[in-house]
N, C-alpha and C positions, 0 to 999 in steps of 0.2 A: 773061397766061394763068394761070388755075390748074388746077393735077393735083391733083386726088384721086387716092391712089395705095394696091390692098391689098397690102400685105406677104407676106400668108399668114400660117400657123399656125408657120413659125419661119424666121432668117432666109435661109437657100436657097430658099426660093421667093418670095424676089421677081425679075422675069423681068427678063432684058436690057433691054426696053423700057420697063420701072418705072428701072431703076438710068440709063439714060441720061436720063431726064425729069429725074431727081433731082441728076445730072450738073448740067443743063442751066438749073437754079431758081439766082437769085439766094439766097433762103430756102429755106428749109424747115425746114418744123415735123413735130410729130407727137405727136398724141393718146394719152395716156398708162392712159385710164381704164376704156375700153371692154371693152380684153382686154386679153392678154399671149401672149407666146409660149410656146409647150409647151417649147420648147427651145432656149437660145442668148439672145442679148440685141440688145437695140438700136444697142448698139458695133460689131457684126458687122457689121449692115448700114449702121453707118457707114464703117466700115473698105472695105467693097465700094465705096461710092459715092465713099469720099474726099472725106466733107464729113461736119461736124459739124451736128446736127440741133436746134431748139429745141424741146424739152417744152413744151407743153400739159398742164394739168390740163383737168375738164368748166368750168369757169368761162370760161377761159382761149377753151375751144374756141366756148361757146354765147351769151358774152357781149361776148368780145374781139377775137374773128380778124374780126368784122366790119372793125376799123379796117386790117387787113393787106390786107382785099379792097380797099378803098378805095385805099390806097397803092401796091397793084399795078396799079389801073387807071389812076393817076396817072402813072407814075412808066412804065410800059408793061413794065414786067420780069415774070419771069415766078417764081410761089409755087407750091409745093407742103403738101399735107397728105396724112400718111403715116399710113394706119389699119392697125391688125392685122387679119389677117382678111382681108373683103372690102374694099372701100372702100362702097359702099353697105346694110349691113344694120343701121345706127344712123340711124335719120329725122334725129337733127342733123346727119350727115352731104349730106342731102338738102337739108336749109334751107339747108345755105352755097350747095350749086351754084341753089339758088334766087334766095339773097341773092346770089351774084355774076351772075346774067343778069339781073337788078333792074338791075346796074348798069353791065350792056353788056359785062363783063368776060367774054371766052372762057375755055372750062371745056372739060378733056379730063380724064376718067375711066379709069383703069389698075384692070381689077379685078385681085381675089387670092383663093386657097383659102380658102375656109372652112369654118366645122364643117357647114353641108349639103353642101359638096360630100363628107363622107366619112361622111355617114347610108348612102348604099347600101351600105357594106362594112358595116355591120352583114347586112347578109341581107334587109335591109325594103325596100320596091318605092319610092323617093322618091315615086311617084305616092300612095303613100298618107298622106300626112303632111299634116296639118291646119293651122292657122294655128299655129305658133310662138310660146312666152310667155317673159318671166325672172321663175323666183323670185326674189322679196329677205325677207329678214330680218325679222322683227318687230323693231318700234323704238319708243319713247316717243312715245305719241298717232300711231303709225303703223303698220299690221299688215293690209297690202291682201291681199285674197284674190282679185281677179281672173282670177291665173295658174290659180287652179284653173279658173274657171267656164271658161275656155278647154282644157284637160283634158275636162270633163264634155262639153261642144258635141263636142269632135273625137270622144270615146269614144263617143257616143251616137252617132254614124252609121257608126262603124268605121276612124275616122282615127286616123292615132298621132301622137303629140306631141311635139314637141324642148322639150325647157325648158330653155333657161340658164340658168345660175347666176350670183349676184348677184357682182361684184367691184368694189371700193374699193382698187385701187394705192393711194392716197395714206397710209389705213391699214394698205396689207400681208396685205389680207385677200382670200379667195378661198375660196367659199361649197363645199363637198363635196359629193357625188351622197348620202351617208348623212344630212347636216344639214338639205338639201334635202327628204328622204324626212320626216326628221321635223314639219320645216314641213307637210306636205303631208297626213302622217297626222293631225297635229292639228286639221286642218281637216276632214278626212274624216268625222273621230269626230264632229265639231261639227254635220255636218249630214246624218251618216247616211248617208254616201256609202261603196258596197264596192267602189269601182273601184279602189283600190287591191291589192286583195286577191282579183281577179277577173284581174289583166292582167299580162304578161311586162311586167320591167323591164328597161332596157336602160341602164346607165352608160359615161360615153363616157370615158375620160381620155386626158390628154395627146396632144389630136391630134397629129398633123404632127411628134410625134417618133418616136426608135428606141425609146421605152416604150410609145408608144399602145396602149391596150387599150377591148376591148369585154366586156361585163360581162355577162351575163343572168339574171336569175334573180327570185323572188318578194323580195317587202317583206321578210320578219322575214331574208333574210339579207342584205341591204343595208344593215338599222340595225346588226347585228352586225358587220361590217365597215368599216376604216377602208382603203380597197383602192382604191390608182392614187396615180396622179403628177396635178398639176395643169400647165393646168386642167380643171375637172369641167363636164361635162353629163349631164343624164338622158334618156332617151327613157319616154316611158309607152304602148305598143304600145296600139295598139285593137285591130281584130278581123284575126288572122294566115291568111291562104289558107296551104296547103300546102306552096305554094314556099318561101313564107315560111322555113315554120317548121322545114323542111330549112335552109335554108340558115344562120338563126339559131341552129340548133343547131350545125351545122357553123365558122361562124366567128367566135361569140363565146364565152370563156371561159365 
């Protein structure tokens, strides 16, 4: 058997029925790349389960655990993989319960919190949120602009947009709502685009802890700001009904 299993956004919410699965694995790994917690660390949730966990990096996760799935269907014991977050909102996480029904291997799914589950406390209708992108970084012979044209799609019919932000645990790095912003304007400028400077922005930090905050306000005061805890998300609101914009007013900073 494998569990895919989400953590949540820090380590108190993972549920009785994650911690006993986890109990219950011979192994267990866990994905180190995806996210992180807002708050606490991955010994906490060792400490709760009373078992020591192996890291994964992306390498580890998208080119290696193949052989783990194999040796658990051998061997008949039972594997877990421990996501932050949800367990399913990373498509690699999809291809293993893929790769292990390939292999006749039973897969039980433990989901966990994630940063949609806590877009509606911004004040915006979940119903209105468009397909989902991640910024990443400009990098040598590498500078995708993608994220944006998904931004332009969702504004253009009145959807609002979550966009992650780019993280590399391995480097220690974890991308800002204001470095994001700048990504974003320089692509704007590039092709003539005022949606940034037409739309409520909405910066998420540190979900799922006792600092999480919601941000609202125009562009030029978001570059001028180095404001929250990680880690960061951005919203780029499309078109806000009434309720809306009562309530965005009322419950974000």
């Amino acid at each position: 058997m494998l569990y895919l299993i989400g953590l949540g956004l820090n380590p108190k919410q993972a549920t009785q029925e994650a911690l006993e699965a986890i109990k219950a694995c011979r192994r267990v790994f866990f994905e180190s790349y995806t996210s992180a917690f807002a708050e606490g660390g991955i010994k906490e949730t060792e400490a709760l389960a009373g078992k020591k966990f192996l890291e994964l990096n992306r390498k580890g996760v998208e080119e290696g655990f193949s052989l783990f799935l194999k040796e658990a269907k051998n061997s008949g014991e039972d594997i877990a993989l421990l996501v932050f977050g949800n367990a399913l909102n990373a498509t690699t996480h999809v291809q293993i319960l893929i790769d292990a029904k390939k292999l006749g291997l039973k897969c039980r799914v433990l989901q966990g919190i994630s940063v949609f589950d806590c877009l509606p406390e911004t004040g915006l209708d979940a119903y209105k949120f468009g397909r989902a992108c991640t910024i990443v970084a400009p990098k040598k012979n590498f500078a995708p602009e993608d994220f944006f044209d998904v931004i332009e799609k969702n504004s253009s019919i009145g959807l609002h947009t979550l966009c992650l932000l780019e993280i590399d645990s391995e480097a220690g790095y974890q991308m800002s709502v204001s470095e994001a912003l700048k990504i974003l304007k320089e692509i704007a400028q590039k092709r003539k685009s005022e949606i940034l400077n037409s739309t409520m922005l909405i910066g998420l930090y540190a979900l799922g802890s006792r600092e999480q905050k919601f941000k609202k306000g125009p562009l030029k005061e978001f570059l001028m700001s180095g404001f929250g805890k990680f880690p960061q998300s951005l919203v780029v609101c499309g078109k806000l009904n009434e309720k809306e914009k009562e309530a965005v007013e009322k419950l974000c900073e």
